[in-house]
C-alpha positions as CSV (number, residue, x, y, z in Angstrom):
1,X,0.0,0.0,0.0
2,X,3.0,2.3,0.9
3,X,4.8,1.1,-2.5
4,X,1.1,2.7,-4.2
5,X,0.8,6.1,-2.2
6,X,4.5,6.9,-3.3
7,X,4.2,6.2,-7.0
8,X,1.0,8.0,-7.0
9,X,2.6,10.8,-5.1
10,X,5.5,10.7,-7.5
11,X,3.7,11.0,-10.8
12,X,1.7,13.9,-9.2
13,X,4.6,15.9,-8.4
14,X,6.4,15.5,-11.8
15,X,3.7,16.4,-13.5
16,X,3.0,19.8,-11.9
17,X,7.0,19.8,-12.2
18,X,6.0,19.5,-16.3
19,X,3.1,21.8,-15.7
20,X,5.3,24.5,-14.0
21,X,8.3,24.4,-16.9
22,X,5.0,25.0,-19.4
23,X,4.4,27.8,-17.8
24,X,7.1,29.7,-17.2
25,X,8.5,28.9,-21.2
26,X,9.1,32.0,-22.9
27,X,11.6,30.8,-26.2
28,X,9.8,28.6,-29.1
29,X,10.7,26.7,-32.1
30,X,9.1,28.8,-35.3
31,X,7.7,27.9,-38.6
32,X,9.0,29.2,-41.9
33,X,4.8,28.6,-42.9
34,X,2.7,31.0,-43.7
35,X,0.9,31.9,-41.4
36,X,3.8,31.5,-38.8
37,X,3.4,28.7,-36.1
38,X,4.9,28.1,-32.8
39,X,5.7,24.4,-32.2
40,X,4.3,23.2,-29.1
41,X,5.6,19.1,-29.0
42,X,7.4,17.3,-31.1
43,X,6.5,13.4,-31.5
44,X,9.4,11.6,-34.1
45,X,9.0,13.7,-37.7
46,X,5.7,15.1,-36.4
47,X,5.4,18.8,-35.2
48,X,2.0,19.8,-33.0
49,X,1.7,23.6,-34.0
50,X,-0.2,26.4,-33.4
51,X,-0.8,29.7,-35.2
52,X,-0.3,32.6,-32.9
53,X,-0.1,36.5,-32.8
54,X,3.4,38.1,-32.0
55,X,2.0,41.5,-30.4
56,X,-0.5,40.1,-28.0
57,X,1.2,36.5,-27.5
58,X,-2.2,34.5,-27.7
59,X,-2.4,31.2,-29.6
60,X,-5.1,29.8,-31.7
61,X,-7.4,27.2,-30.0
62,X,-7.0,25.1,-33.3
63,X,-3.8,23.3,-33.9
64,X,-2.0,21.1,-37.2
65,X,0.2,18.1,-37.1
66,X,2.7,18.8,-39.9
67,X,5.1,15.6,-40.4
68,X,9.0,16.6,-41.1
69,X,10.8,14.5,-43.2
70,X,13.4,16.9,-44.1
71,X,12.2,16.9,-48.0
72,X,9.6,19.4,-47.2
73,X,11.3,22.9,-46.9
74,X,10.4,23.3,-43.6
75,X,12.7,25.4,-41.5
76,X,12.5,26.5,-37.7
77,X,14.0,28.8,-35.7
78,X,14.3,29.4,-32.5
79,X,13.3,32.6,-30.9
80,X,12.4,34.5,-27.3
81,X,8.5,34.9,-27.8
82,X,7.4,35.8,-24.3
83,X,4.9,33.4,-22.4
84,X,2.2,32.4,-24.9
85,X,-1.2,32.4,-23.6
86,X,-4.6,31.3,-25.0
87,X,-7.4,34.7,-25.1
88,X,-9.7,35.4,-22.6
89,X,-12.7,33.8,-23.5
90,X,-16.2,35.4,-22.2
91,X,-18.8,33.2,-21.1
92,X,-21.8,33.4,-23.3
93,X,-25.3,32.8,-21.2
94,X,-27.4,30.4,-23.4
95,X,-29.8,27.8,-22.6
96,X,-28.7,26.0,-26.2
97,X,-25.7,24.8,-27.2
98,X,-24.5,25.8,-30.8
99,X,-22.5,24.5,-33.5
100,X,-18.7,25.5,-33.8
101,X,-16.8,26.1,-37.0
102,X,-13.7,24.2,-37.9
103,X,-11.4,25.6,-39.4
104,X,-8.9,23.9,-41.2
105,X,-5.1,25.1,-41.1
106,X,-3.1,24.4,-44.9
107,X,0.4,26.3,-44.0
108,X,2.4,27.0,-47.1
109,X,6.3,26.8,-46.6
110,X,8.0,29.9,-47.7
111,X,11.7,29.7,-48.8
């Protein structure tokens, strides 16, 4: 039982660790893409990204998956962004849900 409360204990404290890194990140890997995207994680080739605004440091709540294979153009760079935030979102009173829009994210690699 001791063995179980210690793990758990563990994997809670190096995840806010993780959490607290996040947070206080202010340098990100950049796209070449237009429009230009910060890289959140990087998984193998694949590269989770985000669109974002450089003068109020908010990302997009939408985010691509663009695979790396080298072939592709793609360069990054990294640069001092300050800490990235999502916007402030207002709560909207409504007794019905309604529909979101999708939008889908094409980036197009500029030399």
């Amino acid at each position: 039982m001791l063995v179980i409360a210690v793990f758990l204990f563990g994997i809670y404290i190096a995840s806010n660790a993780g959490r607290s890194e996040a947070i206080k990140q202010e340098e990100y890997l950049v796209t070449n893409t237009t429009p230009e995207l910060v890289v959140l994680r990087m998984y193998g080739d694949n590269l989770v990204c985000v669109p974002f605004d450089r003068t109020t440091g908010e990302i997009e709540e939408s985010f691509s998956v663009i695979k790396n294979t080298g072939e592709t153009g793609l360069a990054l760079r990294l640069e001092k962004l300050g800490r990235l935030h999502l916007p402030e979102i207002t709560p909207v009173a409504s007794a019905t849900p309604t529909a979101v829009q999708v939008e889908t994210l094409t980036p197009t690699i500029t030399p």
